[in-house]
C-alpha positions as CSV (number, residue, x, y, z in Angstrom):
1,X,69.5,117.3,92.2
2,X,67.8,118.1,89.0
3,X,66.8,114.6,88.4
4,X,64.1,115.5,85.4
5,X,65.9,116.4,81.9
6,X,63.2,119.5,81.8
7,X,64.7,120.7,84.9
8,X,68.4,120.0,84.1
9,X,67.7,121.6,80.6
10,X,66.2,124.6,82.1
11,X,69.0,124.8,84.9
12,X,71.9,124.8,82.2
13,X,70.4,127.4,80.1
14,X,70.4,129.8,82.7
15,X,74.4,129.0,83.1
16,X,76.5,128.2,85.8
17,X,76.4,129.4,89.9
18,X,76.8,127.6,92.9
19,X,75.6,124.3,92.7
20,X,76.3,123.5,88.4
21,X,79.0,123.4,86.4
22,X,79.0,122.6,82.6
23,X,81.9,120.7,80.7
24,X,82.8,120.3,77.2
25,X,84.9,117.0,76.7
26,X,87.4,116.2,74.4
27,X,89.2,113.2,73.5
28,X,92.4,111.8,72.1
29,X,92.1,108.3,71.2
30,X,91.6,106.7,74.7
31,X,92.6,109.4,76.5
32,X,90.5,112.2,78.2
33,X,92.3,115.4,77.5
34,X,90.2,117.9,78.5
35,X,88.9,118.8,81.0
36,X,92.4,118.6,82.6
37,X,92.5,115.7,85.5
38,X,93.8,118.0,87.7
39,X,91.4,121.1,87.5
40,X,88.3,118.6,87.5
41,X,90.0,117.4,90.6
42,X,89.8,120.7,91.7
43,X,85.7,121.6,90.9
44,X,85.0,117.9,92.8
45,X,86.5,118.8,95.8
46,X,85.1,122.4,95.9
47,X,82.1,121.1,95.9
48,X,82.4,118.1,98.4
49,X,84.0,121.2,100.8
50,X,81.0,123.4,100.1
51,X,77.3,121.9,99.0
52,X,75.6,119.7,97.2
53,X,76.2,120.6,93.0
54,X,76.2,119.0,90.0
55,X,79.1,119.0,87.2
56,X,77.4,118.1,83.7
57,X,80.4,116.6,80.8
58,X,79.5,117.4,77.6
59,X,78.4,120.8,77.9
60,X,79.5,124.1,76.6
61,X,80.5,126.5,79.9
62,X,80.1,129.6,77.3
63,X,77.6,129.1,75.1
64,X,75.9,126.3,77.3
65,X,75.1,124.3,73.9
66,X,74.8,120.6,74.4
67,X,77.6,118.9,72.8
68,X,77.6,115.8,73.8
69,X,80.1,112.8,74.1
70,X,80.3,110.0,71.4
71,X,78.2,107.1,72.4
72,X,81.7,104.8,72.3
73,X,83.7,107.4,74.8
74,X,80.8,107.6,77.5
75,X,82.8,104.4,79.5
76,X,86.1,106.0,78.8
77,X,84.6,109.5,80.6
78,X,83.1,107.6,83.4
79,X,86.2,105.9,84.4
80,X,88.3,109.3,84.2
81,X,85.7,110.8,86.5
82,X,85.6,107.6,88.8
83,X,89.3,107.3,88.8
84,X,89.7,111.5,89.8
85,X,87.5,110.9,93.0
86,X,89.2,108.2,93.8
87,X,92.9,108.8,93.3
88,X,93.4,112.3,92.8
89,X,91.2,113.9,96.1
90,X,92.2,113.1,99.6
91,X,90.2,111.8,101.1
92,X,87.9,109.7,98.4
93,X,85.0,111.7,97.2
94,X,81.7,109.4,97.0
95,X,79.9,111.3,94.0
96,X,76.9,109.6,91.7
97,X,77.6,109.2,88.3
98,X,74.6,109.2,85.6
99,X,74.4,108.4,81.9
100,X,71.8,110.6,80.0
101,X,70.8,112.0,76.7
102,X,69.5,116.1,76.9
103,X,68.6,117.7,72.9
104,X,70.8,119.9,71.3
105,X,70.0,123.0,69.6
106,X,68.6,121.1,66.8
107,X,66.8,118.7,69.0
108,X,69.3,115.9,67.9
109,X,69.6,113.6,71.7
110,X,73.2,114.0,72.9
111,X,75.0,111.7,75.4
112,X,76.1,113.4,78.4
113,X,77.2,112.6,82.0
114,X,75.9,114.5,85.1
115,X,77.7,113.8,88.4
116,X,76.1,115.0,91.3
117,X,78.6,115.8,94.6
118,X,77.4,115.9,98.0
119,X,78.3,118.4,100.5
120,X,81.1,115.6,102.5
121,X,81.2,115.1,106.0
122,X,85.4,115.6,105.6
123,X,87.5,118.2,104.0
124,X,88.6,117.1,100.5
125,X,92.1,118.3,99.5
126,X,92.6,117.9,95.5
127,X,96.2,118.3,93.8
128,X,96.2,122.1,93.8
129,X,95.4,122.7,97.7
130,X,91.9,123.5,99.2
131,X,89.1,124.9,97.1
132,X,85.4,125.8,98.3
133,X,82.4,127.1,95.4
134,X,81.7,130.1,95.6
135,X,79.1,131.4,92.6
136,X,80.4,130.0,89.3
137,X,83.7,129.6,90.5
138,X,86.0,127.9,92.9
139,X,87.8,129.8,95.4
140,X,90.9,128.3,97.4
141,X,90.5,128.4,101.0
142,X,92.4,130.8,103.0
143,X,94.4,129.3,106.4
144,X,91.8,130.7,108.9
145,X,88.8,129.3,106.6
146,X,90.5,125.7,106.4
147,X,91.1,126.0,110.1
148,X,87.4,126.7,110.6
149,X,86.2,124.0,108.1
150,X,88.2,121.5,110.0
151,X,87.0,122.4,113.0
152,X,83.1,122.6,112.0
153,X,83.8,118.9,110.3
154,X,86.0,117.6,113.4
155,X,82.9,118.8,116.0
156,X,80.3,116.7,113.6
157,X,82.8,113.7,113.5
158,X,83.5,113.5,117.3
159,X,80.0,114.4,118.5
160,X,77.7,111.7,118.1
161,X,79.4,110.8,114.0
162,X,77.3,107.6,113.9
163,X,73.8,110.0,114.2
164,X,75.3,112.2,111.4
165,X,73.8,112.5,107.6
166,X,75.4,110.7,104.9
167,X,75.1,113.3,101.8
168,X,73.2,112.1,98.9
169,X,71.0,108.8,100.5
170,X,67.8,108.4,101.8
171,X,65.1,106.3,103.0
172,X,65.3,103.9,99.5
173,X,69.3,103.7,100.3
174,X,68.3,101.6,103.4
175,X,67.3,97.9,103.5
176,X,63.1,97.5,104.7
177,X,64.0,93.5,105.1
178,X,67.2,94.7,107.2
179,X,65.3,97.8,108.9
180,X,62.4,95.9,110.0
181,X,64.1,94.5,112.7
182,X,64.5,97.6,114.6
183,X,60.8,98.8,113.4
184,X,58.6,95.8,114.1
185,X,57.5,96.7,117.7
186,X,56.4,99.9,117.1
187,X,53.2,100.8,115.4
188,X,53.8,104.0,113.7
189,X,55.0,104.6,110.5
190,X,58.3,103.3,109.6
191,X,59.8,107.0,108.8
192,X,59.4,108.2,111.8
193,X,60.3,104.8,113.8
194,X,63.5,105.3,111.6
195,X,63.9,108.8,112.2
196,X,63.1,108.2,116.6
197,X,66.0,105.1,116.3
198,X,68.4,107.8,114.6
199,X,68.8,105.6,111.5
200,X,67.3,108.4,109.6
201,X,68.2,111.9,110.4
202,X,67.0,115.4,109.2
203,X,69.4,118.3,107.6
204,X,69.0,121.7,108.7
205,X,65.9,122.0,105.5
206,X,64.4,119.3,106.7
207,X,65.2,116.6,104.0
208,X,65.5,113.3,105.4
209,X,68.8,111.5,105.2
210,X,70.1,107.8,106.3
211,X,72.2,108.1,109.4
212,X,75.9,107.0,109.7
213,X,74.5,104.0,111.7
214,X,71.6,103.8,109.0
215,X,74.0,103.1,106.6
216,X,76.3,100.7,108.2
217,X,73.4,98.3,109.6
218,X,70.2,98.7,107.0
219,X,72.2,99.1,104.1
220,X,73.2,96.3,101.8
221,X,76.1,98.3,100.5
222,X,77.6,100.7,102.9
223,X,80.8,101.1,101.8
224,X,78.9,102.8,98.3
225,X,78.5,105.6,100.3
226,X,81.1,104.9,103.3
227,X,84.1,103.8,101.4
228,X,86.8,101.7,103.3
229,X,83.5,100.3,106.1
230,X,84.6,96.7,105.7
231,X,86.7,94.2,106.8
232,X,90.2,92.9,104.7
233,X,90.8,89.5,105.7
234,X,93.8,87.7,104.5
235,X,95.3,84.1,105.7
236,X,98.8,84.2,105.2
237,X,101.0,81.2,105.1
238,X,103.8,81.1,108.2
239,X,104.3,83.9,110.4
240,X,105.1,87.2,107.7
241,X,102.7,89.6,106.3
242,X,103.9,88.7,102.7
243,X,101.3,88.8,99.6
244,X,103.4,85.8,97.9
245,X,102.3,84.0,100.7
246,X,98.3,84.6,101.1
247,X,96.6,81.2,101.4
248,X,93.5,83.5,101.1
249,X,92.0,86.8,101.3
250,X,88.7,88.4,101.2
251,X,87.2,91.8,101.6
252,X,84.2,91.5,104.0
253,X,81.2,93.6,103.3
254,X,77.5,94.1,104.1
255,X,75.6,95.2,107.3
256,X,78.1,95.3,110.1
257,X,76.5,92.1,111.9
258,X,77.0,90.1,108.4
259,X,80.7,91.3,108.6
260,X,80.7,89.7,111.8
261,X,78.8,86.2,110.8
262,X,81.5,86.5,107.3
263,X,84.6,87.5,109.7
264,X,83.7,84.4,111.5
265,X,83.3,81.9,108.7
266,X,86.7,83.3,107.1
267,X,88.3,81.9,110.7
268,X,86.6,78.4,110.5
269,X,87.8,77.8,107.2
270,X,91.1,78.6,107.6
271,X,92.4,78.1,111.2
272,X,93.9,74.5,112.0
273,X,92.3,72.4,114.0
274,X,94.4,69.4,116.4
275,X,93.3,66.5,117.7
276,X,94.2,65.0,121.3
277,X,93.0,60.9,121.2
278,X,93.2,60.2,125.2
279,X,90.6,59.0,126.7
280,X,88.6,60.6,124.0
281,X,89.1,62.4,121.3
282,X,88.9,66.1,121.2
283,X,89.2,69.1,118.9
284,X,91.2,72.0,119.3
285,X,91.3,74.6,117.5
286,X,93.9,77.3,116.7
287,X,92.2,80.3,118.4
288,X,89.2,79.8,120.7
289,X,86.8,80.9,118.6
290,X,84.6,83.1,121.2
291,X,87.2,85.3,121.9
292,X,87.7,86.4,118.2
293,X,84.2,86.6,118.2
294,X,84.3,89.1,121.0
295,X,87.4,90.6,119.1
296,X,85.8,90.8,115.7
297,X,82.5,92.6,117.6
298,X,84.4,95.0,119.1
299,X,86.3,95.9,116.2
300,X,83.2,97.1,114.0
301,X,81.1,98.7,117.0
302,X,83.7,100.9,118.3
303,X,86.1,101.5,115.6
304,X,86.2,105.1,114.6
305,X,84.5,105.6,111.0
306,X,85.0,109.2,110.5
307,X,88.6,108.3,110.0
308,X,88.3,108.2,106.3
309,X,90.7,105.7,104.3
310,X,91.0,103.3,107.1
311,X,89.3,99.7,107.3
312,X,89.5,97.0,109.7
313,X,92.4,94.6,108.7
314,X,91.9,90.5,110.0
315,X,95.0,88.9,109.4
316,X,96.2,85.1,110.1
317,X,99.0,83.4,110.3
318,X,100.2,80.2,111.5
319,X,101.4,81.6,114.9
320,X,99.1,84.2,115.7
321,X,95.9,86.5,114.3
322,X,96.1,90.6,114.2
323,X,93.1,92.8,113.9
324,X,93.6,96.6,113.3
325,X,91.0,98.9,114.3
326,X,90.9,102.4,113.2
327,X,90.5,104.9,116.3
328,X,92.3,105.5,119.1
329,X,90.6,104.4,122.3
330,X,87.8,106.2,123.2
331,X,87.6,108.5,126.6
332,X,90.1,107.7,129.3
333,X,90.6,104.2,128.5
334,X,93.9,102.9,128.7
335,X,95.9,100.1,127.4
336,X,96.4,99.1,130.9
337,X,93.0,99.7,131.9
338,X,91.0,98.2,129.0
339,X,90.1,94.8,130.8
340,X,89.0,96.8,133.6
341,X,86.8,99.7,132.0
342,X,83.8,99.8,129.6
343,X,83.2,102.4,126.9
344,X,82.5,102.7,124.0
345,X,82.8,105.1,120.6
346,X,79.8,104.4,118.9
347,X,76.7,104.5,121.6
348,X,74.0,104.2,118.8
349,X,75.7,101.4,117.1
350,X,76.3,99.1,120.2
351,X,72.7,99.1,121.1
352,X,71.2,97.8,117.6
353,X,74.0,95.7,117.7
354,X,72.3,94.1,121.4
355,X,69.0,93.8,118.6
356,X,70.5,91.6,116.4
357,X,70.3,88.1,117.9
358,X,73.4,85.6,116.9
359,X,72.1,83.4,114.2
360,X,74.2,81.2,111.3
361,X,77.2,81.5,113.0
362,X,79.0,78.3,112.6
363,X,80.9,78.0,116.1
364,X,81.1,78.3,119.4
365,X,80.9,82.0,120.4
366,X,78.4,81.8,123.5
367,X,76.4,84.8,122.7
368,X,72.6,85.1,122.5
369,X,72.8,88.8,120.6
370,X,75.6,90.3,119.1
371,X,76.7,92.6,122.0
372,X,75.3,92.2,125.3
373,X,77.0,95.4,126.7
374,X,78.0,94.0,129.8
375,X,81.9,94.8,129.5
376,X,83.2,91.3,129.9
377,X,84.2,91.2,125.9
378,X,87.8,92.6,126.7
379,X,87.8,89.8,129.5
380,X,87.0,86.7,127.6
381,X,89.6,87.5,124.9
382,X,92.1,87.2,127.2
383,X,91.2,84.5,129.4
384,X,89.5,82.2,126.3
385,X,92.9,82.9,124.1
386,X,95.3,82.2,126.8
387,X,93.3,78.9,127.8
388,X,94.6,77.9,124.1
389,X,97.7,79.3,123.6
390,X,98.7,80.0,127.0
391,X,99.6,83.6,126.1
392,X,97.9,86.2,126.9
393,X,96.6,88.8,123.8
394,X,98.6,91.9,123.6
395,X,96.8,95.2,122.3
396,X,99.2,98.2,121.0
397,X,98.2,101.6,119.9
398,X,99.7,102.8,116.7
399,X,100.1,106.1,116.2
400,X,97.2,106.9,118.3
401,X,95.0,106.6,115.5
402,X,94.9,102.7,115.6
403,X,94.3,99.8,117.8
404,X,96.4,96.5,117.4
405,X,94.9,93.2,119.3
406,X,97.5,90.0,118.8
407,X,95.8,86.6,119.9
408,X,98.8,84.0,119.7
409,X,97.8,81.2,118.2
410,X,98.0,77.4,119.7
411,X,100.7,75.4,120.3
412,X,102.8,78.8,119.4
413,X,105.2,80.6,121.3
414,X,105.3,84.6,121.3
415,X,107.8,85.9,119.0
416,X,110.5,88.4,120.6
């Protein structure tokens, strides 16, 4: 929004309204002290509750003169705004942050920074409640107004989330050597191939966004614009989840099938692998490596991802292997019945996922394409892991907002 200096320059002289707000910044040494961390906060979240706008540092609110910010303090302002939507609204705002000179009054080029904040697909709370723009100013929301903006934000999230706009990207935020997998049969332009595979979506006037699904499987980068859309893996040394102990750890990013290809690699290098010399010898390894496959698959296609703040968490240790997917489990299915029934969160995602062909994968995970969406995932963890361990995997729900799969590991015996 306002992306030519002529247009910003024009847009701040006529003063502030619904989409801009203008800053003057001062600072202490190393130290931001106005505008307060708290009240900025406040004007990020308003807007990420409301629209798309766009907060300008370095500008007079009154007299909307062009002050500027000293060329040496532009990294210390960045930070403090980076930091705010990061640690001070709930959940994480994703804004875009841009360096820029605009002339002052004596046509002298001034440093400023203009954020720009896109309407959010959640409700943002910042450290003095709720807050919605409304003109020039921010307003905080009333009970039956947050009850309402919940519910308008829940209904997007549950009903098809994966086909939903991500606020601020488009086509150029999506991958054409990635894309072109699900493009190359078709004939027509790659826009609307994009836009009839629901990887592009339109808003309401018409401007052409990348899709939830866009974003997590053409994008190099979702988590820029999905924070938390990635996998933290850590190997942990004996049988406690203990940081002193971490062998290693790694925090898995990239188009969901390269999560899957890393997740993998992450397993080969650090599982153990025994040796049995009669007649001949043979390898075996700590966990049979198609059912975490099948595990690992099933953990990025149908986790929930409008659960902001939550990632999937891999975890090893010498006696067993965790994985944590956000969500709880999607239609009727059951603990009990979740050998026996297929479903599935994330429709959209699942079938580019049975697109992507298995390739690079060091192991043995007896797959042709990524999902094959024939329900026998759920199966062959349990069967493959007990062949191994002799155990059978145990999934718990947490809280009913995440699910817990324990593979025990070889040559281990279940913990009571």
């Amino acid at each position: 929004m306002f992306d030519s200096i002529e247009e910003l320059i024009k847009k701040i002289q006529l003063g502030e309204d619904s989409i801009l707000e203008l800053k003057s910044v001062s600072i202490r040494g190393n130290k931001v002290t106005t505008p307060d961390r708290k009240d900025l906060a406040d004007e990020f979240a308003a807007f990420g509750n409301s629209h798309n706008g766009v907060l300008v540092l370095g500008v007079d609110d009154k007299t909307k003169e062009i002050e500027g910010i000293p060329h040496e303090n532009l990294d210390i302002v960045e930070s403090y705004v980076r930091e705010i939507c990061n640690d001070s609204i709930d959940p994480p705002l994703n804004v875009r942050i841009v360096k820029m000179t605009l002339p002052d009054i004596q046509g002298i080029e001034r440093p400023i920074i203009k954020v720009d904040i896109p309407g959010s697909l959640f409700v943002h709370k910042s450290p003095h409640g709720y807050f919605y723009r409304i003109g020039s100013s921010k307003r905080e929301m009333k009970p039956e107004y947050l009850a309402r903006l919940f519910q308008q934000r829940s209904q997007a999230r549950l009903i098809r989330f994966e086909e939903q706009t991500v606020p601020g990207t488009g086509i150029q935020d999506l991958s054409p050597e990635i894309w072109h997998r699900f493009t190359s049969k078709s004939a027509e332009p790659e826009v609307v191939v994009l836009l009839k595979r629901n990887l592009l979506a339109k808003e309401e006037d018409n401007t052409i966004r990348a899709s939830v699904a866009g974003i997590l499987l053409c994008s190099k980068h979702p988590e820029v614009f999905l924070p938390n859309t990635f996998i933290e893996a850590v190997r942990y040394r004996g049988i406690k989840q203990d940081s002193n102990y971490q062998i290693d750890a790694l925090q898995i990013k990239g188009p969901l099938d390269e999560q899957i290809k890393q997740a993998m690699a992450f397993l080969k290098r650090n599982q153990t692998v025994a040796a049995i010399k009669e007649p001949q010898r043979t390898e075996i390894p700590q966990f049979s490596e198609k059912a975490v496959f099948e595990a690992i698959v099933n953990a990025v296609a149908h986790r929930d991802y409008s659960i902001s703040g939550s990632k999937i968490r891999f975890f090893m240790f010498d006696d067993r292997l965790e994985i944590y997917s956000p969500g709880a489990l999607p239609n009727t299915v059951t603990i009990e019945s979740i050998a026996l029934r297929q479903a599935t969160r994330n429709e959209l995602i699942t079938s580019l996922l049975a697109e992507c062909p298995v390739e690079d994968i060091n192991g043995n995970v007896g797959r042709v394409y990524f999902m094959e969406k024939r329900g026998d995932g759920v199966p062959i963890i349990m069967n493959e892991s007990e062949k191994i361990s002799g155990i059978k995997p145990v999934y718990k729900l947490i809280d009913d907002s995440e699910l817990l799969l324990t593979i025990y590991s070889k040559s281990k015996k279940k913990k009571e």
